[in-house]
ZAMARGU-4260 file (C-alpha; in steps of 0.2 Angstrom, whole numbers, plus 5000, padded with zeros to 4 digits):
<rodrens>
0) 5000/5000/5000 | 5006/5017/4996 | 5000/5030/5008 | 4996/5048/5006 | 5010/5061/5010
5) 5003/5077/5007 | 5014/5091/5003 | 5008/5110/5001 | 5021/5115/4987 | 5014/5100/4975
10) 4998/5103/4978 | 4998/5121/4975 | 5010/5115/4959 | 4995/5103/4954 | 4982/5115/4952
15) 4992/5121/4937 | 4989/5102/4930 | 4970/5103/4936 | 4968/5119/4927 | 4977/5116/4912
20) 4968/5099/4910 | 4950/5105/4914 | 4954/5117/4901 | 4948/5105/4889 | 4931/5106/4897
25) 4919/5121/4887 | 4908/5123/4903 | 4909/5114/4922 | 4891/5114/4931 | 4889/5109/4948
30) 4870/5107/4951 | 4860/5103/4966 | 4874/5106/4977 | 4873/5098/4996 | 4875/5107/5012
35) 4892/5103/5019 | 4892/5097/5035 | 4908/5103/5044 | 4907/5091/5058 | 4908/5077/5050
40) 4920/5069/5037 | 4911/5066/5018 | 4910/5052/5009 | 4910/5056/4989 | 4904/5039/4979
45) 4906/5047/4959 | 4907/5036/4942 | 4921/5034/4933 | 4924/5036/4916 | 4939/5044/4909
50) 4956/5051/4916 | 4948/5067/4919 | 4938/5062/4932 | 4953/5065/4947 | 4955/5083/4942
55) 4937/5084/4941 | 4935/5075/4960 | 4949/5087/4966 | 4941/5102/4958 | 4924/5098/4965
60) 4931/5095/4985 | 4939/5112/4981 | 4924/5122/4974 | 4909/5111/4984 | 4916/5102/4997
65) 4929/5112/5004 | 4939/5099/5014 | 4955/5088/5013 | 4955/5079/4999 | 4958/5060/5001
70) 4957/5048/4986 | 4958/5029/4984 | 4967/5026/4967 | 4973/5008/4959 | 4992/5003/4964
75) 4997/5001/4947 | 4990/5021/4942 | 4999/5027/4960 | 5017/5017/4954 | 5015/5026/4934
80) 5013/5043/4944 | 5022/5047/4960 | 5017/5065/4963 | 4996/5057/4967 | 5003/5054/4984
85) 5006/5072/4989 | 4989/5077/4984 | 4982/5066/4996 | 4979/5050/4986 | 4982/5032/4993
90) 4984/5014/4983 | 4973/5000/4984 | 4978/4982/4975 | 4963/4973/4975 | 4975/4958/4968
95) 4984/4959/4984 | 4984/4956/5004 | 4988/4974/5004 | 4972/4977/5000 | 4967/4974/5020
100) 4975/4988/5024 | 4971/5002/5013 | 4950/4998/5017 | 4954/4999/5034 | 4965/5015/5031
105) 4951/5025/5023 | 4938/5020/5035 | 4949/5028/5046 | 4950/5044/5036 | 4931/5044/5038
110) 4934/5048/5059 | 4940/5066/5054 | 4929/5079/5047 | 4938/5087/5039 | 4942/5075/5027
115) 4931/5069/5011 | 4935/5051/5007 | 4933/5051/4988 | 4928/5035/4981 | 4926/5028/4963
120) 4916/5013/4966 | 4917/5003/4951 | 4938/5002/4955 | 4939/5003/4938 | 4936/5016/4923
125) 4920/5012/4910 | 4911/5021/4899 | 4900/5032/4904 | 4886/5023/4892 | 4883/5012/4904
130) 4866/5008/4911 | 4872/5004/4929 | 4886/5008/4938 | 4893/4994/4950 | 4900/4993/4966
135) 4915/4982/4969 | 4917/4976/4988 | 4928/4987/4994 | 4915/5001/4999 | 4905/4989/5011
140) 4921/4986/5020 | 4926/5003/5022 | 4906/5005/5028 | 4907/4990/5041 | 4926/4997/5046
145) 4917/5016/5051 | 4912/5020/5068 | 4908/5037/5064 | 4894/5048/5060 | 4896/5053/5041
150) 4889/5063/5026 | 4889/5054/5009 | 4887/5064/4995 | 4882/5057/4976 | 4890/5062/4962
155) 4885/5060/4942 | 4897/5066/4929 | 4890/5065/4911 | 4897/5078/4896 | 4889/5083/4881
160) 4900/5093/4867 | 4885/5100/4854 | 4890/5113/4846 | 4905/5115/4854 | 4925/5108/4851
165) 4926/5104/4868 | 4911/5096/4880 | 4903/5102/4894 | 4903/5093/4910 | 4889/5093/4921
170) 4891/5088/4937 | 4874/5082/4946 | 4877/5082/4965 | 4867/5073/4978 | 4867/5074/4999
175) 4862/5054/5001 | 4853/5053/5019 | 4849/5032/5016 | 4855/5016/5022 | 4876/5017/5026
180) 4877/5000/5018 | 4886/4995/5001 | 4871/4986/4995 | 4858/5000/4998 | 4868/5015/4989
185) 4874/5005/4975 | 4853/5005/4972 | 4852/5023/4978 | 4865/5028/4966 | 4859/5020/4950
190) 4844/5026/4953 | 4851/5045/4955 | 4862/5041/4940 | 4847/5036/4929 | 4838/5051/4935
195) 4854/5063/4930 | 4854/5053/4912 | 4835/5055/4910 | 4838/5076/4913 | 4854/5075/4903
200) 4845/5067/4887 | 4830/5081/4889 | 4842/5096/4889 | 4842/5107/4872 | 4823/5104/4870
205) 4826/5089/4859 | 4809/5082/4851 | 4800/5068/4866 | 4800/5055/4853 | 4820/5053/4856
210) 4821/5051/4875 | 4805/5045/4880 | 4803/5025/4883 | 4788/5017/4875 | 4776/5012/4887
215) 4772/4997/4876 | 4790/4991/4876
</rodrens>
């Protein structure tokens, strides 16, 4: 396991990196942003799709979230580049015993509010076409591993580029007051995610016919 080791000179450095490369973004569109609860520590479940999607997560817990940024990434992503570790990113091997360790390492990182414990639960990246996103195991360990009151926050990334050269992300955001258990949010979350692709399809005034499911089908 490779544990954070966050330094404030490379971070500061990396938001030149996080700006240059959400520069290739027309537009960025937090909507339905939560509440923050300053007491406790945030949990951030979002979906993964592309390698835009750190920079996005680290924009998002700068703009939104406003707390210590805390990521699980794959080993293999950590090993091809080193600086991830002073930003506050730690490795997870899920081929590994390792992998023990950096569960229980996050569900500690829950017990401090001032932390958000980012999370891409599909430990994998996919594209965003998918009907469902899946959960892999790790999160219900990180859940059962908690002993602390926490906020967990949903987020949905899709892009659209129209008319533009670059796309624009939106980024639908939701304050998840259910069930803190793995198999109860990865329902909660699809059902947010289908929700966010049903508003993204009727954006633009495109005619019903195009996104609306046959009620005979």
């Amino acid at each position: 396991m490779i544990k954070d080791r966050p330094i404030r000179l490379v971070q500061w450095l990396m938001l030149a990196a996080e700006k240059y490369l959400l520069s290739k973004f027309s537009k960025i569109v937090f909507l339905d942003a939560p509440v923050i609860k300053t007491e406790v520590a945030t949990l951030l479940v979002m979906n993964h799709f592309s390698f835009n999607d750190g920079p996005m997560m680290h924009f998002l817990c700068r703009k939104v979230l406003k707390k210590e940024f805390k990521v699980m990434v794959l080993e293999e992503q950590m090993r091809n580049f080193k600086p991830l570790k002073y930003i506050g990113c730690f490795s997870v091997d899920k081929k590994s015993k390792s992998i023990v360790d950096s569960l229980n390492y996050a569900a500690s990182l829950l017990s401090d509010p001032k932390n958000m414990l980012g999370i891409f639960p599909q430990g994998g990246v996919y594209s965003q076409h998918l009907d469902r996103i899946h959960f892999e195991q790790g999160l219900d360990r990180i859940l059962k591993k908690n002993k602390q009151p926490i906020q967990v926050v949903f987020a949905v990334v899709l892009l659209d580029f129209l008319a533009n050269f670059k796309p624009k992300a939106n980024v639908y955001l939701m304050d998840y007051a259910g069930q803190q258990d793995a198999a109860a949010m990865e329902e909660a979350y699809n059902a947010f995610y289908q929700s966010c692709k049903q508003t993204q399809r009727k954006q633009y005034n495109p005619p019903a016919y195009t996104y609306e499911v046959s009620k005979t089908s």
